[in-house]
SERO-78288 format. One line per field, with one value per residue (C-alpha): residue number from 1; x, y, z. Coordinates in Angstrom, 2 decimals. Layout:
# residues N
num = c(NUM;...)
u = c(X;...)
v = c(Y;...)
w = c(Z;...)
END
This chain:
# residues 549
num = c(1;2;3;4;5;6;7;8;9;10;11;12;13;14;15;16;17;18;19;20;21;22;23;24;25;26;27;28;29;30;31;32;33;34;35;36;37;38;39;40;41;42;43;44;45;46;47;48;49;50;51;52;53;54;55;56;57;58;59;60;61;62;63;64;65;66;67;68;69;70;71;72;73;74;75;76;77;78;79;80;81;82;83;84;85;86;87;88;89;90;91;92;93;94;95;96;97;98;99;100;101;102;103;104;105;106;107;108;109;110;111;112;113;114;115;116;117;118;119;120;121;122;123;124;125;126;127;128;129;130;131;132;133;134;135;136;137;138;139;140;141;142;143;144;145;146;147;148;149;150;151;152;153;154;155;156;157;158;159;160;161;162;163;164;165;166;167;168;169;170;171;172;173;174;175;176;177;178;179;180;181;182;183;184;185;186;187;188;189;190;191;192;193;194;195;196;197;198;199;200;201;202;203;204;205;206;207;208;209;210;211;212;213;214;215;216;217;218;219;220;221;222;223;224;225;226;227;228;229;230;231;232;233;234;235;236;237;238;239;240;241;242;243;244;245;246;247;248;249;250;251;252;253;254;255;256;257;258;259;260;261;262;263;264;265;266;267;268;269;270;271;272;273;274;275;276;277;278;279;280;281;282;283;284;285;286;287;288;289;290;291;292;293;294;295;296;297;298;299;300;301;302;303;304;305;306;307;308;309;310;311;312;313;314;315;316;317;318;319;320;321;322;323;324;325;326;327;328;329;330;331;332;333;334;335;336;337;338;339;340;341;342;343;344;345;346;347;348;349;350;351;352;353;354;355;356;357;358;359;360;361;362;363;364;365;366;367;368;369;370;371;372;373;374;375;376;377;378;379;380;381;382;383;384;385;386;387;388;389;390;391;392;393;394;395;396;397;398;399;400;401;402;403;404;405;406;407;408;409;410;411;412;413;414;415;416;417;418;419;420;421;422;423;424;425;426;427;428;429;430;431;432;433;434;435;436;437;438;439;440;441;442;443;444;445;446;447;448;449;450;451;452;453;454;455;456;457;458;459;460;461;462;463;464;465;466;467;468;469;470;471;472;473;474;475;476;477;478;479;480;481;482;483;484;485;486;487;488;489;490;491;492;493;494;495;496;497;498;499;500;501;502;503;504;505;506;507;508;509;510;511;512;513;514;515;516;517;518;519;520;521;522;523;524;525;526;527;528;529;530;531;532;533;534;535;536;537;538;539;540;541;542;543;544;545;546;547;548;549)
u = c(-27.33;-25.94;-22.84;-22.57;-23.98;-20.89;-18.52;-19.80;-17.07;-20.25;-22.15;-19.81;-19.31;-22.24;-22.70;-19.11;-21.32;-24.46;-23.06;-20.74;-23.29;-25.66;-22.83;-21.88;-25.92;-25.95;-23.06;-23.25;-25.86;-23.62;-20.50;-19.49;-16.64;-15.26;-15.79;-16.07;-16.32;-17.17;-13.50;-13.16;-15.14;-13.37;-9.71;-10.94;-12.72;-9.49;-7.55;-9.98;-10.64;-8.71;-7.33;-10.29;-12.65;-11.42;-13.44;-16.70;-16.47;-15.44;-18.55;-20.90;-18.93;-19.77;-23.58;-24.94;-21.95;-23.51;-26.88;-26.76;-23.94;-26.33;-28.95;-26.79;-25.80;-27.86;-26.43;-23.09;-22.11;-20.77;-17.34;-17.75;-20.52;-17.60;-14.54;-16.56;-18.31;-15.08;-14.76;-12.59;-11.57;-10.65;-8.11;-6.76;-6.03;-2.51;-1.55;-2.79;-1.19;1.52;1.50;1.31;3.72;6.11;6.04;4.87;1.75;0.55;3.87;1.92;-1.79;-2.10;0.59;0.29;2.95;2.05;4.48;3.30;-0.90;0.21;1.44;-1.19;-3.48;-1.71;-1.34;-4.96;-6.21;-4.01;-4.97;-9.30;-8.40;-7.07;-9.53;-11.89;-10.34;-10.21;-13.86;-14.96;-12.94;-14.71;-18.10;-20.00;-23.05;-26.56;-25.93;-29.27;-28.41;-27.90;-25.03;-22.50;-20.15;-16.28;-13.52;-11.68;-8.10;-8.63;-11.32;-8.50;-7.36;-10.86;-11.11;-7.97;-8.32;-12.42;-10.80;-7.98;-10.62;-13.43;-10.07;-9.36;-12.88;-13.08;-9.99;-8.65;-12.24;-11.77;-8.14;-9.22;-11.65;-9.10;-6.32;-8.82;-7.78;-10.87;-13.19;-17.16;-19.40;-20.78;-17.29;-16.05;-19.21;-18.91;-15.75;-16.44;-19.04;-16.71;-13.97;-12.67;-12.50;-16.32;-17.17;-14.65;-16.29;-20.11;-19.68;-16.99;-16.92;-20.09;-22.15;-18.81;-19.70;-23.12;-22.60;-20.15;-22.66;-25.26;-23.31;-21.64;-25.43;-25.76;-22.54;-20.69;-18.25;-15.38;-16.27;-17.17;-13.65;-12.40;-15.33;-14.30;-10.48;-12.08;-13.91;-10.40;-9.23;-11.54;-10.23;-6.36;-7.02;-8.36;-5.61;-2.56;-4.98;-5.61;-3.96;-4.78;-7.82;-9.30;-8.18;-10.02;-13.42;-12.56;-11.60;-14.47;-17.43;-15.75;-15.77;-19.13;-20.35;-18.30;-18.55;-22.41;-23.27;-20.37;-21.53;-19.95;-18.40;-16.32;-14.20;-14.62;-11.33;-12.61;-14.07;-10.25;-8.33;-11.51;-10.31;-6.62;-7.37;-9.13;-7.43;-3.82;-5.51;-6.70;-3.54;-1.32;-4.00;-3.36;0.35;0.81;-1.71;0.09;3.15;1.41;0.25;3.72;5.69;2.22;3.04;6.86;6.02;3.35;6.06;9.24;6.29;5.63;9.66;10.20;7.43;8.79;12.28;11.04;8.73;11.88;14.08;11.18;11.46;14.87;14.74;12.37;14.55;17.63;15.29;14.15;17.53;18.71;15.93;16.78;20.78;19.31;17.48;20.47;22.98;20.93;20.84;24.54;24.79;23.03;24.46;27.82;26.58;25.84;28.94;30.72;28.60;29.32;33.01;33.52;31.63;33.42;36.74;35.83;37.95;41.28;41.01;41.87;39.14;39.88;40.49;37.50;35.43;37.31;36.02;32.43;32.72;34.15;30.98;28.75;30.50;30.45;26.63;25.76;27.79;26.11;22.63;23.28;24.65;21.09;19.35;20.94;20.02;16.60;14.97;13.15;10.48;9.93;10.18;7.03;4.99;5.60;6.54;4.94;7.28;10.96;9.49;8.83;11.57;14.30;15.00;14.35;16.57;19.46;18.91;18.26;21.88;22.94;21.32;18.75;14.83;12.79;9.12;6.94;3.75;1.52;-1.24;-4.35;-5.45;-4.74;-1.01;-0.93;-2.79;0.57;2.84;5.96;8.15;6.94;7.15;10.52;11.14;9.48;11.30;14.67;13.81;13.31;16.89;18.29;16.60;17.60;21.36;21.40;19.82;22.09;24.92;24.07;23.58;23.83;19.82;17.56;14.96;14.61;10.73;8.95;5.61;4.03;0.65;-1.08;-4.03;-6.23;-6.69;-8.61;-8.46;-4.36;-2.68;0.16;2.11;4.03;6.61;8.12;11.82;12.51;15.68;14.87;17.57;19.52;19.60;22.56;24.79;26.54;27.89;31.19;32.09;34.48;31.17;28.63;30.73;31.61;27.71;26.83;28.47;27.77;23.43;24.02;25.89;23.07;20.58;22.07;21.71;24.24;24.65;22.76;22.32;19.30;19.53;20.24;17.08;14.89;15.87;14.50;11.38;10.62;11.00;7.48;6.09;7.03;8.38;11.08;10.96;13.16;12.80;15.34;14.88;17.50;16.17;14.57;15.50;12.69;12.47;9.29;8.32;5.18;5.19;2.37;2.12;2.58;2.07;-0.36;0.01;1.40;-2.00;-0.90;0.05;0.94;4.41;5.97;6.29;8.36;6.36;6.29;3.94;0.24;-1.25)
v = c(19.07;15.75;17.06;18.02;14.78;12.72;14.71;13.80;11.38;9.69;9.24;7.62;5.41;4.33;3.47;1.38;-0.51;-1.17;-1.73;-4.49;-6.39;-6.38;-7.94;-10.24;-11.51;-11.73;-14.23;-16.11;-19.01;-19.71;-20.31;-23.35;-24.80;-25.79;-22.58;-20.09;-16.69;-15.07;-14.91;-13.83;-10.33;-9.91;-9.89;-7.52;-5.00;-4.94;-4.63;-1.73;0.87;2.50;1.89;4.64;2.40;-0.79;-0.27;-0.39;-3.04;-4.83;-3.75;-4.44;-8.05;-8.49;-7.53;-10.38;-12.73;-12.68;-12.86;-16.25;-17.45;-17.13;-19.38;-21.90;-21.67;-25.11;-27.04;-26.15;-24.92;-21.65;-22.30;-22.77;-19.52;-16.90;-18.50;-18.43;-14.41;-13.43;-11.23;-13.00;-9.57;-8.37;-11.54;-10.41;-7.00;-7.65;-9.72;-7.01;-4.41;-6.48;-6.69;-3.37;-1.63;-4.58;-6.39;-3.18;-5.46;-1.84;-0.32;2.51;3.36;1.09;-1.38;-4.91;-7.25;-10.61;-12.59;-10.55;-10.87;-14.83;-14.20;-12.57;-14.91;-17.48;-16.36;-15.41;-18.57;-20.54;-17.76;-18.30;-22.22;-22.43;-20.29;-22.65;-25.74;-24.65;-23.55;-26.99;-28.93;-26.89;-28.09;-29.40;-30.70;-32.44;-35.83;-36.39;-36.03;-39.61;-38.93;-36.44;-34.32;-35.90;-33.42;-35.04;-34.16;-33.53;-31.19;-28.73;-29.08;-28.74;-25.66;-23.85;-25.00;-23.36;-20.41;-20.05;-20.68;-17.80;-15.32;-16.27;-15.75;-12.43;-10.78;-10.48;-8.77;-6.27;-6.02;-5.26;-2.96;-1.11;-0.30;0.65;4.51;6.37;7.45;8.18;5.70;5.44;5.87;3.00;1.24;1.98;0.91;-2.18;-2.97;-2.48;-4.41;-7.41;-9.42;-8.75;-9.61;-13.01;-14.02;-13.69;-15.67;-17.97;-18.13;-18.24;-20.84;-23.14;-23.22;-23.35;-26.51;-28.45;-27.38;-29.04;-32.37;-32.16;-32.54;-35.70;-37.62;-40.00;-39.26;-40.03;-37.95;-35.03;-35.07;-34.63;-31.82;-29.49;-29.76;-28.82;-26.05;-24.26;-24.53;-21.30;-19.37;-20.16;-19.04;-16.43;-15.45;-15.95;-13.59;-10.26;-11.55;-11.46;-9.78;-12.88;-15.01;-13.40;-13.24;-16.65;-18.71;-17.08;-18.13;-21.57;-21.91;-20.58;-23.16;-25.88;-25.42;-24.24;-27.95;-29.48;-31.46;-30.50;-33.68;-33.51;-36.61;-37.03;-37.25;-36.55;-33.17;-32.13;-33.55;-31.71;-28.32;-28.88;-29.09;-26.21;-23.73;-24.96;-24.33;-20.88;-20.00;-20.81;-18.85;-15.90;-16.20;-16.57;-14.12;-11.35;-12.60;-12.19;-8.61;-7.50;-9.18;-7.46;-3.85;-4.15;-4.66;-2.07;0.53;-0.73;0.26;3.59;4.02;3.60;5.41;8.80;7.67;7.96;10.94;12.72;12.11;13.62;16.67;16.51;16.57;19.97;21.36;21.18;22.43;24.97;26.17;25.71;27.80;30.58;30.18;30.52;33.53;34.94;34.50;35.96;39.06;38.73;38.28;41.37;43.61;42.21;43.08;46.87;47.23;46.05;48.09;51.60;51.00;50.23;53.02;55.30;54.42;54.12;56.66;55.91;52.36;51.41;50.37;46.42;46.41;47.75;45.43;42.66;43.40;43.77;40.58;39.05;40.75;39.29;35.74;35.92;37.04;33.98;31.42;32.99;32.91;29.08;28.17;29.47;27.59;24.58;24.80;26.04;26.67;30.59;28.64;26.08;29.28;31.46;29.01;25.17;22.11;21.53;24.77;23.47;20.33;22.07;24.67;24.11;20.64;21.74;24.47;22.11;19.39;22.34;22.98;19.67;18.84;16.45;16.75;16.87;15.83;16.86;15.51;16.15;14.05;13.58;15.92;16.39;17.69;21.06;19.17;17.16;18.51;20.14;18.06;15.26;18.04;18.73;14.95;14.53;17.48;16.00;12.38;13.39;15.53;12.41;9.94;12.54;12.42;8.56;7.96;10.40;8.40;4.93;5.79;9.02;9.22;11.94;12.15;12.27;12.82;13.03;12.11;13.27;11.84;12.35;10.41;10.01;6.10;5.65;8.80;8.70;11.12;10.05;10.68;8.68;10.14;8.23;9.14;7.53;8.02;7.10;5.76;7.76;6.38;8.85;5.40;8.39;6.95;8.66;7.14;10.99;12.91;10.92;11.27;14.73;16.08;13.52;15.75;18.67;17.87;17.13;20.22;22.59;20.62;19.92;16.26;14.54;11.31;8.72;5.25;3.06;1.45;4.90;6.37;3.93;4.32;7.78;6.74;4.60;7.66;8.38;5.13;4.65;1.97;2.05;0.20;-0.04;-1.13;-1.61;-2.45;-2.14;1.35;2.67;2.70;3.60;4.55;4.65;5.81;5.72;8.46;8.46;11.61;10.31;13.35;12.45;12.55;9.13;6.98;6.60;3.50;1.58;2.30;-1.78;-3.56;-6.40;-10.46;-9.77;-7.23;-6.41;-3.03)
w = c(25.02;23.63;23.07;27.47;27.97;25.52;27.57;31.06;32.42;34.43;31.87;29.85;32.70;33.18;29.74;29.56;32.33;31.20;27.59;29.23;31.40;28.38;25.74;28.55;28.98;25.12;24.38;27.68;26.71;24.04;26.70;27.52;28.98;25.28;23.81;26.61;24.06;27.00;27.63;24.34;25.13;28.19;26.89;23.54;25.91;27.51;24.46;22.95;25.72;27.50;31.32;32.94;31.71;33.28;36.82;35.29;33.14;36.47;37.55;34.33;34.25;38.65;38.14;35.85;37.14;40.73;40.19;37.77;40.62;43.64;41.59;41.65;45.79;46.44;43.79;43.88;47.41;49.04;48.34;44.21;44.54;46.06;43.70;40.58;41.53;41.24;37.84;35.26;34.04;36.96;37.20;33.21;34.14;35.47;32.87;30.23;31.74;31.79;28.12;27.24;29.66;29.58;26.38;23.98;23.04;21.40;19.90;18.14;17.88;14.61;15.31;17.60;18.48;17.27;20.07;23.00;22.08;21.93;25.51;26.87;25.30;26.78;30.46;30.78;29.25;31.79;35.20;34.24;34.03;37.23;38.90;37.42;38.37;41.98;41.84;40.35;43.00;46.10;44.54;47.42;45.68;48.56;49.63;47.72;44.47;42.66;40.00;41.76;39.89;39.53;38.89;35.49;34.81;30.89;32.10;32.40;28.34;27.80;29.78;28.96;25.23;25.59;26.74;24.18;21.51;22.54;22.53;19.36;18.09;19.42;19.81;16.39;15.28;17.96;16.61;13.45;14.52;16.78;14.15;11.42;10.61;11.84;9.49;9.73;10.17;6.41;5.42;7.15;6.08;2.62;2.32;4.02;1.69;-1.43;0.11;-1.82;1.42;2.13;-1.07;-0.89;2.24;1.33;-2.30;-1.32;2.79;3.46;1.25;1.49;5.35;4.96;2.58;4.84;8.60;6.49;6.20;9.23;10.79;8.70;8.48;10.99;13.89;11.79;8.97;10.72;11.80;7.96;7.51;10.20;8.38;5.50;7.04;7.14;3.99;2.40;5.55;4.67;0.70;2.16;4.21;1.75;-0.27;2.63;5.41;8.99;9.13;6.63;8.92;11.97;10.14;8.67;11.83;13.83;11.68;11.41;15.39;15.80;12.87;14.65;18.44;18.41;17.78;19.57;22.76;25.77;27.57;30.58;30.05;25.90;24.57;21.41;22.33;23.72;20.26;18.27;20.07;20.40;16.05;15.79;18.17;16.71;12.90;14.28;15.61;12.92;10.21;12.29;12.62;9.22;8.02;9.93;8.04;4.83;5.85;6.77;3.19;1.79;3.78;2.52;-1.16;-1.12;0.61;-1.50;-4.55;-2.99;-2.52;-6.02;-7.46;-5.20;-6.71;-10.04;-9.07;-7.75;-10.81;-12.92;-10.82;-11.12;-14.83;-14.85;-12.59;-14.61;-17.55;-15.53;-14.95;-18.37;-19.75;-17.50;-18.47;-22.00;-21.56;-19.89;-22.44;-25.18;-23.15;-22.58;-26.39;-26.60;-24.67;-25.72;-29.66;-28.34;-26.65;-29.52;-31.91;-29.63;-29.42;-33.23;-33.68;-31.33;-32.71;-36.45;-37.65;-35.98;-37.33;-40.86;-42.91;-42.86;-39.67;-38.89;-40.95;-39.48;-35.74;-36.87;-38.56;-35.31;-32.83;-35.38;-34.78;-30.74;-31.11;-33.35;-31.20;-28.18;-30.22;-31.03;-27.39;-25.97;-28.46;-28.01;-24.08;-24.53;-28.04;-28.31;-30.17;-27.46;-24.93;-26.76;-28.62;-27.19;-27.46;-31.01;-32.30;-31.32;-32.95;-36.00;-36.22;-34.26;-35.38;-38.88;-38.65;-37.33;-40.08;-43.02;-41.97;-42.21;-45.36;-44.46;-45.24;-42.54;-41.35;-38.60;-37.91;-35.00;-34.11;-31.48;-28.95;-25.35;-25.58;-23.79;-21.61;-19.92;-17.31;-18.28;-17.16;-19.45;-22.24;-21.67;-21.30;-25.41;-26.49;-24.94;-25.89;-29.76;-29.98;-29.01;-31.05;-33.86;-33.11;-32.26;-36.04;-37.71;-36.26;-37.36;-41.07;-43.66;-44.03;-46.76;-44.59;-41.05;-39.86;-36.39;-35.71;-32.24;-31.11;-27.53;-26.37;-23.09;-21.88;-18.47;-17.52;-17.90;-20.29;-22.95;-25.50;-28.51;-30.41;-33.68;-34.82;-38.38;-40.55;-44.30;-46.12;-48.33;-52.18;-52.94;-52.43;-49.68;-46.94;-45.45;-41.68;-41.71;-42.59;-40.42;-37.45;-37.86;-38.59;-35.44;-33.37;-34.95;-34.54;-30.86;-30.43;-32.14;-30.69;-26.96;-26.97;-25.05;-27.84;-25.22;-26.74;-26.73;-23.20;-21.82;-23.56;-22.76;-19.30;-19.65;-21.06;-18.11;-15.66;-17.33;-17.17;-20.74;-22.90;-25.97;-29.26;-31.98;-35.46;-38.24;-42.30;-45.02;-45.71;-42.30;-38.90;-36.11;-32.95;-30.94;-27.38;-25.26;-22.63;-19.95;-17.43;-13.86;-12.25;-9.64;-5.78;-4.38;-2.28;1.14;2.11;5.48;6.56;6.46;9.19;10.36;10.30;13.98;13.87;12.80;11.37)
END
């Protein structure tokens, strides 16, 4: 039943209509000719809904605008009745239009064009003024009346200044309210609530403006002058802080503290320089808060840019592992199915080959399958393959330095490690063959150990892993035999001989850091490895100063 009434194109006509007239009742005792914010709900309900909906709020603006019109046929004349009954919307629906077809005031659904909203602001300010000038100059008031009205010429700053001000209270709300993504209603509350601009504005806003109302009330001319500057200077933190939607909330409950107990005064001079101040502060806080939000848009997406950089050289990385694993599991079956044919032919031909000979080629098929054997462990360790990262820790590199005649250490620490991605496992197992190679080269060590240790910090995952070389009290030290078993360790264990810079580089893919220690006897090489393997936050796409989102 609701649902067929929401969908009834009358209904929802009707409503855009009564909903209108009643706003427009609400705010109007509070319009005046130096802060008409009546003007401010016409141009945002034109901004907001949609061109279907522009005939009735013609008609929910006509309605009330008549009837308080006609009261005022005795005092004011005919002529000013039929000039002023005129809608004011009506008159801003051209210009609008204008805007949007013309100017591409509404680029996207989410996006508004700073310069052209200036325009329109502009043009409809200056159309309203003029019809009201004309209407105030037809005013043909009873010959009995003892003070008659005089048309002023700074009436019309006052007026088109009123006007520009009630826009500016208005609009930008309905603004922000109109590129908010669309969420539920307790969504969209919720988050409001937790917002650090709604919590900015009621500690700091707020109570600042209630201070300086309450000695506006009670101080001179002149100083109320310096108070309403200071009124703005909470709204401008606020706005190099979130930008331009601080400075919509923040410049409209600074004019509806200022102008709700400003005197209206045709000819004050005062009055006119008091709003020239405050619409010029208002404008430029909104200028430059939408510059703020676009620099702020750009960093966030140059941020978001990097982060899928780095997130797509990580699955770069586990690719190539990926693919190296599988070339290692290949070429150990190559290796042995080359060992079986090797095994049948010597086999088959046994007896037409001498003796020596024939112990020769065995000895050769047992060579290919070991260099085979070694290649695929050097691309992918079997150990690492069937029982982890902890096992080509363990074994393979003690295998490799066994062979080399080094001792070896392994130590694994904390809790949590089968709990990171793979990618960051291959990135640890990588990172220590490396470290490994890189020590061996700088000095002839005894003892080479590895200590592993993984953690969980605010709900993020990590991982440190300490290389150290211990120095070697043999008094050994051959630059021939260093450099020779250097390459020999990052052949066996498929390290590619990277230097610090180049490592720590890698550590950063994983939001990492590198240190490195050195003493007479130990050199050490640290690494903090976090797992970033978490699905980018959405951002706004960036947007040049010219525009809003």
């Amino acid at each position: 039943m609701l649902k067929s009434l929401a969908d009834n194109k009358w209904l929802r006509q009707l409503a855009v209509i009564v909903g209108y007239a009643v706003a427009y009742e609400l705010i109007r005792p509070y319009s005046d000719a130096i802060w008409a914010v009546t003007a401010g709900l016409r141009l945002g309900c034109l901004l907001l809904l949609p061109y279907r909906y522009w005939p009735a709020m013609v008609v929910g603006e006509l309605i009330p605008l008549t009837h308080d019109n006609y009261l005022c046929l005795s005092q004011f004349g005919p002529a000013w009745v039929v000039i002023n009954s005129v809608p004011p919307i009506l008159l801003a629906m051209p210009i609008v239009w204008w805007g949007r077809r013309e100017l591409s005031l509404f680029p996207s659904k989410r996006l508004v064009k700073v310069n052209a909203l200036l325009a329109c602001i502009v043009l409809v300010s200056a159309v309203w003024t003029i019809v009201n000038v004309i209407a105030l100059m037809s005013i043909v008031e009873p010959s009995t009346v003892a003070n008659p009205y005089h048309f002023h010429k700074l009436q019309t700053v006052q007026l088109f200044l009123g006007k520009y001000a009630g826009i500016l209270t208005l609009v930008p709300i309905a603004l922000a309210i109109k590129l908010h993504k669309p969420a539920p209603w307790r969504v969209y509350a919720t988050n409001w609530a937790k917002s650090r601009l709604t919590l900015e504005t009621a500690v700091l806003l707020l109570p600042t403006l209630a201070v300086l109302v309450w000695m506006n009330h009670r101080a001179s001319a002149d100083a109320q002058q310096v108070i309403r500057m200071a009124m703005f200077l909470p709204v401008a933190w606020l706005t190099m802080k979130h930008g331009w939607r601080a400075a919509a909330v923040g410049t409209a409950a600074v004019m509806v503290c200022i102008f709700i107990s400003m005197e209206s005064r045709p000819d004050a001079l005062d009055i006119a320089g008091a709003q020239a101040f405050i619409t010029f502060s208002a404008t430029c806080l909104f200028v430059l808060g939408a510059r703020i939000t676009a620099q702020n848009a750009t960093e966030e997406q140059e941020r978001l840019d990097a982060k899928a950089a780095v997130k797509l050289a990580q699955q770069g990385l586990y690719l190539c592992e990926i693919r190296m694993r599988q070339t290692a599991q290949a070429l150990e079956q190559v290796g042995g199915t080359l060992q079986l044919t090797h095994t049948r032919l010597l086999n088959r031909f046994k007896h037409m080959l001498p003796m020596g000979e024939g112990q020769t080629y065995y000895k050769q098929a047992a060579a290919t399958q070991s260099q085979v054997y070694r290649l695929a462990e050097s691309m992918h360790p079997t150990a690492w393959r069937e029982r982890g990262l902890p096992a080509a820790l363990r074994e393979t590199i003690a295998r490799t330095l066994d062979e080399a005649g080094l001792a070896y250490r392994f130590e694994l620490k904390g809790r949590g490690l089968s709990q990171l991605s793979l990618g960051v496992h291959a990135a640890i197992y990588r990172l220590a063959c490396e470290a490994v190679v890189y020590i061996c080269e700088q000095q002839a060590w005894s003892t080479v150990s590895i200590s592993l240790r993984g953690g969980l910090t605010h709900g993020q995952r990590w991982a440190v892993l300490r290389v150290e070389g211990l120095a070697n009290h043999d008094g050994i030290n051959d630059p021939v035999y260093k450099k020779y078993e250097s390459q020999q360790l990052a052949s066996k264990l498929g390290a590619n001989g990277l230097g610090i810079s180049a490592m720590r580089d890698h550590v950063r893919l994983y939001d990492g850091e590198l240190h490195v220690r050195t003493s007479q006897d130990k050199l050490q090489i640290t690494a903090l490895m976090q797992d970033a393997n978490k699905k980018l936050r959405e951002s706004p796409v960036a947007t040049p100063a010219a525009y809003i989102r």
